[in-house]
DRENDO-1510 file (C-alpha; in Angstrom, 1 decimal, always signed):
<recs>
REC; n; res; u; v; w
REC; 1; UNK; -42.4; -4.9; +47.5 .
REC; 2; UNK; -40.1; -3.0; +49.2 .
REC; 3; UNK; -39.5; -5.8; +52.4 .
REC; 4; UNK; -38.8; -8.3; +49.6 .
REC; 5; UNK; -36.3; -6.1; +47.6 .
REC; 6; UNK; -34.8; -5.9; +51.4 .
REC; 7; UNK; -34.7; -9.5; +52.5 .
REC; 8; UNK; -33.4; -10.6; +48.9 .
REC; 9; UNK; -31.0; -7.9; +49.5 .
REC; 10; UNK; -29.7; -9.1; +52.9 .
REC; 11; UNK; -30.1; -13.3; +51.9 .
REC; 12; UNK; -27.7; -12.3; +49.2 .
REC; 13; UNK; -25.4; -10.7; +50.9 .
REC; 14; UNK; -25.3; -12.9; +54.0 .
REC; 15; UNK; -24.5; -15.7; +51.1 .
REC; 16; UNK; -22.1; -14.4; +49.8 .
REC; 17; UNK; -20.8; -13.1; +53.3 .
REC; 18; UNK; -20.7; -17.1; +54.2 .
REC; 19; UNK; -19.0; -17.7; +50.6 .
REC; 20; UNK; -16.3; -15.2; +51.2 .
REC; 21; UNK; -15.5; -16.4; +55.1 .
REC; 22; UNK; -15.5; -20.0; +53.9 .
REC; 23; UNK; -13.0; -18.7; +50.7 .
REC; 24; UNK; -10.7; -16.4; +53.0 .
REC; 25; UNK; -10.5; -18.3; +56.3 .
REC; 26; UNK; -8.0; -21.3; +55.0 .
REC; 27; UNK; -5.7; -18.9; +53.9 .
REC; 28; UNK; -5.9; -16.6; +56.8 .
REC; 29; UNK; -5.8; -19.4; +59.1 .
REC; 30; UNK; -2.2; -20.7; +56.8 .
REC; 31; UNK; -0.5; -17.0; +57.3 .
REC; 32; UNK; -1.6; -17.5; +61.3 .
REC; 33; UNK; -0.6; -21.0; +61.4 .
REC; 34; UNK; +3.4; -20.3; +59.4 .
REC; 35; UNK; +3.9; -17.6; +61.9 .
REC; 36; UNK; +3.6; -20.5; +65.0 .
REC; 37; UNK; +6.7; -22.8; +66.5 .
REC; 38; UNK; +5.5; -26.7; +65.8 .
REC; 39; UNK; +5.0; -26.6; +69.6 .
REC; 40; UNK; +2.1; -23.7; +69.4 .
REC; 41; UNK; +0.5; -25.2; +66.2 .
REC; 42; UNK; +0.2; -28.6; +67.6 .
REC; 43; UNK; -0.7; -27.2; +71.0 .
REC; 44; UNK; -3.8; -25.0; +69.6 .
REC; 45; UNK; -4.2; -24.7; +66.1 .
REC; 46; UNK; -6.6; -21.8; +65.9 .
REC; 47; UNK; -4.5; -19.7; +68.7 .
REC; 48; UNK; -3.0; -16.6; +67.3 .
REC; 49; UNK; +1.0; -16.4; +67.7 .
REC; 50; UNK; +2.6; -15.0; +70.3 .
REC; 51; UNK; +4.8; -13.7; +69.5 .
REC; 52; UNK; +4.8; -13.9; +65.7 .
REC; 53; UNK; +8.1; -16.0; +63.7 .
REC; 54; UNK; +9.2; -14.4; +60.7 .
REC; 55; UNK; +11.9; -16.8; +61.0 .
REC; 56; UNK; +10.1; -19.6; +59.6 .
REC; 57; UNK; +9.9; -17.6; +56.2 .
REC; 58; UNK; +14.2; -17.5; +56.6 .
REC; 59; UNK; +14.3; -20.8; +57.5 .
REC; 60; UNK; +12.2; -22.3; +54.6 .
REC; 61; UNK; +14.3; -20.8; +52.6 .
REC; 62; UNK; +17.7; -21.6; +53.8 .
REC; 63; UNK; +16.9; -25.2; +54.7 .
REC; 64; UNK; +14.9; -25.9; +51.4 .
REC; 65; UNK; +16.9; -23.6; +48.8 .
REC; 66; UNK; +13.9; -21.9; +48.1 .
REC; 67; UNK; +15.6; -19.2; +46.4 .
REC; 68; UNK; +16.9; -21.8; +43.2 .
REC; 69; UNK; +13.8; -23.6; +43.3 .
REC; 70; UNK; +11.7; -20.5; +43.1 .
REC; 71; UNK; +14.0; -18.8; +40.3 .
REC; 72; UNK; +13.6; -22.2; +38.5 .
REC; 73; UNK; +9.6; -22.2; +38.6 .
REC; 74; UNK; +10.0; -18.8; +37.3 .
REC; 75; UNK; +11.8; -19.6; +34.3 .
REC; 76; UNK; +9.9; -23.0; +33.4 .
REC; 77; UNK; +6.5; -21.4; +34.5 .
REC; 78; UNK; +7.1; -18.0; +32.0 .
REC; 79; UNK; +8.8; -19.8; +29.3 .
REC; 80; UNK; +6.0; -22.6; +29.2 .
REC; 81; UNK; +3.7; -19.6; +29.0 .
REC; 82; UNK; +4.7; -17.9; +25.9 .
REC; 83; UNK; +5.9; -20.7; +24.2 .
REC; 84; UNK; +1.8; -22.2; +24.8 .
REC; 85; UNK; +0.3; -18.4; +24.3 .
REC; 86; UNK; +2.5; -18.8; +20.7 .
REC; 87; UNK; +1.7; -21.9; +19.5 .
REC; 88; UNK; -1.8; -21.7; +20.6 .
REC; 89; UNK; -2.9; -18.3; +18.8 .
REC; 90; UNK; -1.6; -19.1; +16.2 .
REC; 91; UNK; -3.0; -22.5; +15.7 .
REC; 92; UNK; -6.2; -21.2; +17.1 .
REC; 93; UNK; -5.6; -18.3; +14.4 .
REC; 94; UNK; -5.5; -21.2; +11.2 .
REC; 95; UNK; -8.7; -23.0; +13.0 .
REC; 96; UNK; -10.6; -19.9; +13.2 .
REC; 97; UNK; -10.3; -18.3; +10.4 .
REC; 98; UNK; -8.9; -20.8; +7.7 .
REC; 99; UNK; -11.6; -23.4; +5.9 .
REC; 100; UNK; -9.8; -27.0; +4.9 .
REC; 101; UNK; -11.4; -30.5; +5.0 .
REC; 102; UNK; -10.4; -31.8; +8.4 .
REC; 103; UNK; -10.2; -28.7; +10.0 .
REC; 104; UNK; -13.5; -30.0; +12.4 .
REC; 105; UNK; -11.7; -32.8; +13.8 .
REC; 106; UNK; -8.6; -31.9; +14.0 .
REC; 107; UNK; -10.3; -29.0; +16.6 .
REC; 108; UNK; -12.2; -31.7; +18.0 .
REC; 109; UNK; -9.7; -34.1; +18.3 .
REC; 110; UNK; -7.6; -31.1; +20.2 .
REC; 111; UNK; -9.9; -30.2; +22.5 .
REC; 112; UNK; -10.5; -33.3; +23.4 .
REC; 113; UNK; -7.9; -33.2; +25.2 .
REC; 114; UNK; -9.3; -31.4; +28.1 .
REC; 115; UNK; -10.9; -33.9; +29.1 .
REC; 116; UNK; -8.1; -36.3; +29.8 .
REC; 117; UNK; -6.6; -36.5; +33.2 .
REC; 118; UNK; -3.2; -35.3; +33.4 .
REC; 119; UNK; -2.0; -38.4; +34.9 .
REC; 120; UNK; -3.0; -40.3; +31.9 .
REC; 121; UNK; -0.3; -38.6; +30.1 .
REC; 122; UNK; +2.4; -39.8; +32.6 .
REC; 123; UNK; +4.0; -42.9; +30.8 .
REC; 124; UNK; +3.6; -41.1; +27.1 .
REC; 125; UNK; +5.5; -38.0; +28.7 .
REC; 126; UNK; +8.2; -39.9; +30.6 .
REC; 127; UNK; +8.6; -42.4; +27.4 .
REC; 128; UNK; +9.1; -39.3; +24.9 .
REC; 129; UNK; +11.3; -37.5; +27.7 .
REC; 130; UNK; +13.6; -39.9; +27.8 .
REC; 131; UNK; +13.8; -40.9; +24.5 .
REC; 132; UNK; +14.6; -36.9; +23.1 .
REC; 133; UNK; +17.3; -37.2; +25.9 .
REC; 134; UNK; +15.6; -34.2; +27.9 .
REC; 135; UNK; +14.8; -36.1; +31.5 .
REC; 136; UNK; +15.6; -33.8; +34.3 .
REC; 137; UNK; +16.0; -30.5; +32.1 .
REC; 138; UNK; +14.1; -27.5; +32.6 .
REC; 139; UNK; +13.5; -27.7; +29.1 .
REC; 140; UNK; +11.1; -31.0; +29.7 .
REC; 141; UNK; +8.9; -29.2; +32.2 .
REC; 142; UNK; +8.9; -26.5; +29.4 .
REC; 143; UNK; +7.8; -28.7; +27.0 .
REC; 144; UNK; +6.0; -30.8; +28.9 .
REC; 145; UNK; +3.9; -27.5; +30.2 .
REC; 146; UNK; +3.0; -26.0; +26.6 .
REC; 147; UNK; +1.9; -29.4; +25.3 .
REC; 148; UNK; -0.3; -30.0; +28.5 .
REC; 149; UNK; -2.3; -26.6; +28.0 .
REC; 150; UNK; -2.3; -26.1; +24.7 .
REC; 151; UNK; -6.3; -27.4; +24.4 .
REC; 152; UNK; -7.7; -25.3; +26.7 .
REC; 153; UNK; -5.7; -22.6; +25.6 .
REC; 154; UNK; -6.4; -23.0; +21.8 .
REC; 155; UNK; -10.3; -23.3; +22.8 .
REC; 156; UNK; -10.1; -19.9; +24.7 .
REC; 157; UNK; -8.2; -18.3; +22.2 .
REC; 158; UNK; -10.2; -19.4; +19.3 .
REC; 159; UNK; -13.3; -18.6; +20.5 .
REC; 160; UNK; -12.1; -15.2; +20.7 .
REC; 161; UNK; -10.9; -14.9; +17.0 .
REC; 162; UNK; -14.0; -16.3; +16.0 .
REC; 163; UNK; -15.8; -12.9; +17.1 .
REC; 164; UNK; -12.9; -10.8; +15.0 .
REC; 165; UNK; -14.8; -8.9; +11.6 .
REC; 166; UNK; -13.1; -10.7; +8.5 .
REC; 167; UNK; -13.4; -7.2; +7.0 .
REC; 168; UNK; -10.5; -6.5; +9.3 .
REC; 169; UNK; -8.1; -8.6; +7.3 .
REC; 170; UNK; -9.2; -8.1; +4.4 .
REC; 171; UNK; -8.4; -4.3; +5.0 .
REC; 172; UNK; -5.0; -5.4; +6.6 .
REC; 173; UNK; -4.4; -7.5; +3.1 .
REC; 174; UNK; -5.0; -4.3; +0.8 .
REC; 175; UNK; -2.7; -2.7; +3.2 .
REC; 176; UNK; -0.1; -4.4; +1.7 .
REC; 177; UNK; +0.3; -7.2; +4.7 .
REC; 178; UNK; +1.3; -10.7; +4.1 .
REC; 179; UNK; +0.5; -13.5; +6.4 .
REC; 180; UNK; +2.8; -13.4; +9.4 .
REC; 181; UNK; +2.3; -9.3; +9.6 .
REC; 182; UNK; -1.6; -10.0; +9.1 .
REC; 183; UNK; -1.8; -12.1; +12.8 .
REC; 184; UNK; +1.4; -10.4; +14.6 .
REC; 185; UNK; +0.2; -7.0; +13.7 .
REC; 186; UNK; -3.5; -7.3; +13.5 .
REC; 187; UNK; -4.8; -10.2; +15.0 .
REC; 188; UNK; -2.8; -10.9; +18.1 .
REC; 189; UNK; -2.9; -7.2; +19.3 .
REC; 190; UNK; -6.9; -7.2; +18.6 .
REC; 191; UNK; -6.8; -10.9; +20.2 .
REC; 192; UNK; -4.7; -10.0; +23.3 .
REC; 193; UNK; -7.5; -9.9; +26.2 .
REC; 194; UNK; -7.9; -13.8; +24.8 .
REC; 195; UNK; -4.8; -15.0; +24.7 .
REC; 196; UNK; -3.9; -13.2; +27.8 .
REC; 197; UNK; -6.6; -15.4; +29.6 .
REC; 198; UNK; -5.1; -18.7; +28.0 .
REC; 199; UNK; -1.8; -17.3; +29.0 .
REC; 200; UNK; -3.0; -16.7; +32.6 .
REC; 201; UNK; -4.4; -20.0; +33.3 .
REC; 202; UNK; -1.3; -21.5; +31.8 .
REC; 203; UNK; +0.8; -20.2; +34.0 .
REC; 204; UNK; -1.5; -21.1; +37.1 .
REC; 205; UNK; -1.2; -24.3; +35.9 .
REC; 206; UNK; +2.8; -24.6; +35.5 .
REC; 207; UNK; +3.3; -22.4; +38.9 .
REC; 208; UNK; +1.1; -25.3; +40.9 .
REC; 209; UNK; +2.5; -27.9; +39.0 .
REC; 210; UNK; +3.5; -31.2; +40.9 .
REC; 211; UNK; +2.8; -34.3; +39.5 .
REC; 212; UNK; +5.0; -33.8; +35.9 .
REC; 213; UNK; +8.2; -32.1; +38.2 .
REC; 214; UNK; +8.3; -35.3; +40.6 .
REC; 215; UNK; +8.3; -37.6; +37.4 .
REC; 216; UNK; +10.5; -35.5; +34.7 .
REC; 217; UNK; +13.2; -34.4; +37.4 .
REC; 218; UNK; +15.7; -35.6; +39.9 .
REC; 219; UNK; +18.1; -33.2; +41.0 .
REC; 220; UNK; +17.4; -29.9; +43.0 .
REC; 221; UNK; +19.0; -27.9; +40.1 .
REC; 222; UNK; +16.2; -28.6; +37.8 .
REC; 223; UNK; +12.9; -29.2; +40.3 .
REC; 224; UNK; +10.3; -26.6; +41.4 .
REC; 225; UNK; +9.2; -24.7; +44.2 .
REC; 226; UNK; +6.5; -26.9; +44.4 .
REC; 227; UNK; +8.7; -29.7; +45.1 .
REC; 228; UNK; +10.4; -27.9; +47.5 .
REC; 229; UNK; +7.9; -27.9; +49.9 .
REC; 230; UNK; +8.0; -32.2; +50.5 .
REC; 231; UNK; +11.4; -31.4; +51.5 .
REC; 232; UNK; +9.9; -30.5; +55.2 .
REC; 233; UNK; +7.8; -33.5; +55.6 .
REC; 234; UNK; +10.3; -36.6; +56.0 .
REC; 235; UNK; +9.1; -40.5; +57.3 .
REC; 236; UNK; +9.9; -39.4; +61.4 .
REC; 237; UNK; +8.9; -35.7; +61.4 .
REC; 238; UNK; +7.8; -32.4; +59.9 .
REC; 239; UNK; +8.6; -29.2; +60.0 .
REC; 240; UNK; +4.8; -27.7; +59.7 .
REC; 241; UNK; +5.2; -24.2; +60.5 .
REC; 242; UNK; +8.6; -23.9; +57.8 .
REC; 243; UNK; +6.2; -26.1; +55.4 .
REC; 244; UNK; +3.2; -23.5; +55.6 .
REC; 245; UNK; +5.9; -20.6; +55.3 .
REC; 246; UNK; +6.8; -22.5; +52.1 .
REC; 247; UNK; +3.7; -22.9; +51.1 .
REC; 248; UNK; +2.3; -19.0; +51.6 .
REC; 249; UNK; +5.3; -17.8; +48.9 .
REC; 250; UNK; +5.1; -20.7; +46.6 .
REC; 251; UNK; +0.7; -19.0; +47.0 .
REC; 252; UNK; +2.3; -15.3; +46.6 .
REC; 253; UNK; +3.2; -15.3; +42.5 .
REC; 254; UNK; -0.1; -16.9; +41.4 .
REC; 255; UNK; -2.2; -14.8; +43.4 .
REC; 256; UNK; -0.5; -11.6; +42.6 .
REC; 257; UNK; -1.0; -12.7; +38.3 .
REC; 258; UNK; -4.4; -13.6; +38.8 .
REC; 259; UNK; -5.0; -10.2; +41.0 .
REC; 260; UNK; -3.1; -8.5; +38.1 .
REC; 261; UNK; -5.2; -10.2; +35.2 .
REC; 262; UNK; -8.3; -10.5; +36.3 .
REC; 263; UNK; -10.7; -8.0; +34.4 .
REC; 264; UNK; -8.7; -9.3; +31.0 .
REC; 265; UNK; -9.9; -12.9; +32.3 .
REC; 266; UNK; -13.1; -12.2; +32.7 .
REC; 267; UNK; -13.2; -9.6; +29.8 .
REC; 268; UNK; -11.7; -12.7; +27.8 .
REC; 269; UNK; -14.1; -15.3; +29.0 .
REC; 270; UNK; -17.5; -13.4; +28.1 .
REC; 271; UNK; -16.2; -11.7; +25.0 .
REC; 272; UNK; -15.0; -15.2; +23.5 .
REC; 273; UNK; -18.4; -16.8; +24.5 .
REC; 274; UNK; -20.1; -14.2; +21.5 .
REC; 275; UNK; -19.6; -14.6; +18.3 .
REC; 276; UNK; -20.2; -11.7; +15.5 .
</recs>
């Protein structure tokens, strides 16, 4: 018994050895690669710099304004994420916890939504856009963002809520609490590992954004950091080792939030799985 406890042991861990080498080694090999010149990379791709070029990371960002296109995928990425993490809860909030005849299919209908390819969406988007006189505003990546997400975030958040005791509002309404005080002072703070999960993944998904920023903008005041990166790959040449530095800080901010949130994610994922 004790030789199989210790060879399930060690095939385990040697998988998931294998699983983390084969998870870590593109990135390590995209830090080694963005500290090359083009010459070196090209040369030997898997040869370690010598000497290493922090100026890549300075040139990347002079040459591409990385610095306006970052601060503008900060804005549109944050604002798309609590405008979504609004509207979500609270229609997830009414879903939940509210009983009316088409209540079913409207959340069916919704989440329904996940399901459809994002590139689907691109003539409906571009046509509305247009139309509300928003094309190449920040505001129509906002917008554009919230609506995107808002399935997966209302299923996420919703099957949290469903696990919340009624008896808790029902206490909150002898209280003396009316509607809006019920969900901002009772609801959201008991549903915030949930809707701090929906909120994570939107944001993952408006940081990495491409597709919607090509089509919805045109001038470098407006686009992304994601964007920014096609600016070192042109029809005669390309930059690679500027690119990868590109590349490795547009990586930074959505590691760093995941990193930051990831017990609540998990937490929220499990814990919305259970009902009662």
């Amino acid at each position: 018994m004790k030789i199989n406890a210790l060879l399930e042991k060690l095939f385990s861990r040697t998988i998931l050895s294998l699983f983390l080498v084969y998870t870590l080694f593109p990135m390590l090999w995209l830090v080694m690669a963005s500290l090359k010149t083009n010459v070196e990379l090209l040369g030997d791709p898997f040869r370690f710099p010598s000497p290493p070029q922090f100026g890549n990371y300075v040139n990347a960002f002079k040459s591409a304004h990385l610095a306006l296109l970052f601060s503008n995928s900060v804005i549109i990425s944050f604002s798309a994420t609590a405008l979504n993490a609004l509207v979500a809860s609270m229609a997830a909030y009414v879903l939940s916890r509210y009983k009316f005849k088409f209540g079913p299919v409207i959340f069916s209908t919704l989440i329904t939504g996940i399901l459809v390819p994002v590139s689907a969406l691109m003539v409906p988007y571009f046509t509305l856009i247009r139309t509300l006189g928003l094309y190449d505003t920040k505001l129509a990546l906002i917008l554009t963002y919230t609506a995107i997400s808002l399935p997966l975030s209302v299923f996420i958040i919703k099957g949290f809520m469903d696990s919340i005791p009624g008896e808790l509002e029902e206490a909150a309404l002898l209280d003396g609490c009316d509607f809006y005080q019920k969900f901002f002072r009772v609801i959201v703070p008991i549903s915030r590992t949930g809707i701090v999960t929906a909120a994570t993944f939107q944001f993952l998904s408006s940081w990495n954004e491409f597709l919607y920023a090509m089509l919805l903008t045109s001038s470098e005041q407006v686009r992304t950091l994601q964007m920014g990166i096609r600016f070192f790959a042109s029809q005669f040449t390309t930059d690679f080792t500027s690119m990868f530095a590109a590349i490795i800080i547009s990586i930074i901010p959505s590691v760093a939030m995941y990193s930051l949130f990831q017990n609540q994610i998990i937490s929220g994922l499990t814990q919305g799985s259970v009902k009662g």
